[in-house]
C-alpha positions in Angstrom: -8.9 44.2 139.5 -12.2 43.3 139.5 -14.6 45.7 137.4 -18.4 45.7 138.6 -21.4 47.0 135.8 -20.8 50.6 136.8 -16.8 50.7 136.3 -17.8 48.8 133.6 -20.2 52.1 132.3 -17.6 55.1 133.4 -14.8 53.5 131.3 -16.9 52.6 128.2 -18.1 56.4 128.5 -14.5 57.8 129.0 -13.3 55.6 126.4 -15.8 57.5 123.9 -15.1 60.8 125.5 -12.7 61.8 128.6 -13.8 65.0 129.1 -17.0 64.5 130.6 -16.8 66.0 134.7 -17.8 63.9 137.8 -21.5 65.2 138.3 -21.8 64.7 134.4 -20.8 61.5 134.6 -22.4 60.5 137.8 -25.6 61.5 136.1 -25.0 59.4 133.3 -24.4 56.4 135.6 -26.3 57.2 138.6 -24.5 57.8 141.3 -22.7 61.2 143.1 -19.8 63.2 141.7 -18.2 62.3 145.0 -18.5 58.4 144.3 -17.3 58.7 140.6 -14.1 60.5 142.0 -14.0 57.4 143.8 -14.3 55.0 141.0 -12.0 56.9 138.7 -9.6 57.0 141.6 -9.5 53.0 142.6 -10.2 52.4 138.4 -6.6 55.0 137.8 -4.4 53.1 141.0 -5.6 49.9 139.6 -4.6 49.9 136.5 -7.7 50.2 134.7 -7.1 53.6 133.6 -3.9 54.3 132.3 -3.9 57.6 130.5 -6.0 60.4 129.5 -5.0 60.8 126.0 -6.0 63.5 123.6 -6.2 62.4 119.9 -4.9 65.5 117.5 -6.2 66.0 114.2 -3.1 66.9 111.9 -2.9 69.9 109.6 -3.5 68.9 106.2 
């Protein structure tokens, strides 16, 4: 799959934190919530994306 500068953006951002929404993250990249549901969409069927993972902080 080829990844252009924007996929490139969206993942590095997810990567940091994956609970940002579409118009959030469209801001952040500059485009439309419609064409970062899109992205994630092709970016999730491609492979690029293969989880949404929470990390959870044990009880000490």
């Amino acid at each position: 799959m080829k990844l252009d500068r924007l996929d490139s953006r969206l993942l590095s951002i997810l990567q940091t934190n994956n609970r940002h929404g579409t118009e959030e993250l469209g801001q952040m990249v500059g485009l439309s919530a419609t064409a970062v549901q899109r992205r994630l969409k092709r970016l999730r069927e491609g492979g690029a994306i293969e989880a949404d993972v929470s990390i959870v902080k044990p009880k000490t």
